[in-house]
C-alpha positions as CSV (number, residue, x, y, z in Angstrom):
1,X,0.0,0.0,0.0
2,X,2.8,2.6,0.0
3,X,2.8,3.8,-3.6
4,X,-0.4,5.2,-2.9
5,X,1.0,7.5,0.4
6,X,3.9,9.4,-1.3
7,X,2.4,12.5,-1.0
8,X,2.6,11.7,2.8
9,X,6.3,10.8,2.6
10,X,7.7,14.3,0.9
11,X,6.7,17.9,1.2
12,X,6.2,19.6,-2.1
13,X,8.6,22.3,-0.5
14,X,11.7,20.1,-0.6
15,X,10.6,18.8,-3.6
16,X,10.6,22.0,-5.0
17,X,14.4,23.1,-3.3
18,X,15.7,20.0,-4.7
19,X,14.8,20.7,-8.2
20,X,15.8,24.1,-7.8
21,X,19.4,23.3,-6.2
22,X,20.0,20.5,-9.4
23,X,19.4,23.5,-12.1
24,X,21.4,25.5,-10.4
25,X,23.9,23.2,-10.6
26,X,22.8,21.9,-14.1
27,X,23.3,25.9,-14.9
28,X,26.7,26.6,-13.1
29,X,28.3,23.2,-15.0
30,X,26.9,24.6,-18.2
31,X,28.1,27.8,-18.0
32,X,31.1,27.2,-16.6
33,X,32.5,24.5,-19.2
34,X,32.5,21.6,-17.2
35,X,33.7,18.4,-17.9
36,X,30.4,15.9,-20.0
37,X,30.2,13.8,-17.3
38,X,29.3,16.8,-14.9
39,X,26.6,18.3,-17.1
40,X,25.6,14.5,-17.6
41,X,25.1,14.3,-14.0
42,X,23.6,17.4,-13.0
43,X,21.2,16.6,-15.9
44,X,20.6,13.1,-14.4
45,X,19.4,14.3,-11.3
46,X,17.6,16.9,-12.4
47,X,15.6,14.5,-14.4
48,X,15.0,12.4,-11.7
49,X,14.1,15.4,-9.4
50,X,11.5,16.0,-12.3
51,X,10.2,12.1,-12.1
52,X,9.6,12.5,-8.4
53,X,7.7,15.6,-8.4
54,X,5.2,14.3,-11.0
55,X,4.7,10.9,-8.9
56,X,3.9,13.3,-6.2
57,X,1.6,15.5,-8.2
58,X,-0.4,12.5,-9.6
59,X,-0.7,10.6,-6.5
60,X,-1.7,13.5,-4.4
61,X,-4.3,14.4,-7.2
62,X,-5.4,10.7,-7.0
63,X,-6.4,10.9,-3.7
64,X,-7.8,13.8,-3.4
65,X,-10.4,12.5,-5.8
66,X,-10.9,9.3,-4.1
67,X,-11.3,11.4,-0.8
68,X,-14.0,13.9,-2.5
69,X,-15.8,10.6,-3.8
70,X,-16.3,9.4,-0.3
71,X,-17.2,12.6,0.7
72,X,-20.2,12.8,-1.4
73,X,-21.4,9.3,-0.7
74,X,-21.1,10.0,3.2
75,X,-22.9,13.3,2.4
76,X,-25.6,12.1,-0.1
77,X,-26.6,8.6,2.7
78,X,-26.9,10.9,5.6
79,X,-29.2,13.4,3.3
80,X,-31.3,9.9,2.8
81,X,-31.6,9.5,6.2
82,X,-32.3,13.1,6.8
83,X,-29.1,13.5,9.7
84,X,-27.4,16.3,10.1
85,X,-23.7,16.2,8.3
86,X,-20.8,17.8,10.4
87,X,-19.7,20.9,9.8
88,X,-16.2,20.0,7.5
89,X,-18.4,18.2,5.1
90,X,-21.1,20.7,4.9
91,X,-18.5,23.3,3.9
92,X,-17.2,20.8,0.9
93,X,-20.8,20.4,-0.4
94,X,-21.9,23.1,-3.4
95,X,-24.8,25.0,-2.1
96,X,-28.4,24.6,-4.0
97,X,-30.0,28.2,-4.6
98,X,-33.9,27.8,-5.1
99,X,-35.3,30.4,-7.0
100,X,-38.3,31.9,-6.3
């Protein structure tokens, strides 16, 4: 089951420093006429910065639409059974406006 809690495992913050330390380095070899192997490298992880970033986007994504799903069927099968909801799941609810 742990693919599915990534987003719980990294903070989009460090995710974010990380890729912004590698093209800085990516940059600095570049610029400075590094050996290949350096610019190879700083590419390399760069990429892979990249890869981890959009696992945590889609997975965090994911479950935020499985979490709204169960939201709406807790929502909808208390509205059957005419209880109140609590407050959190009242504020994720669209409001109905009835026209007179």
């Amino acid at each position: 089951m742990w693919p599915t809690q990534v987003e719980k495992a990294l903070s989009l913050g460090f995710l974010l420093c990380l890729i912004g330390r590698d093209l800085k380095i990516f940059t600095g070899c570049y610029l400075a006429n590094r050996l290949p192997l350096q610019i190879f490298t700083a590419t390399f992880r760069t990429n892979q910065n990249v890869i981890m970033l959009s696992q945590f986007m889609y997975y965090k994504l994911k479950n935020l639409k499985e979490k709204c799903k169960i939201c709406e069927l807790i929502v909808d099968q208390l509205d059957k059974t005419g209880a109140s909801c609590p407050l959190e799941l009242q504020s994720e609810r669209p409001k109905a406006y009835v026209l007179d």
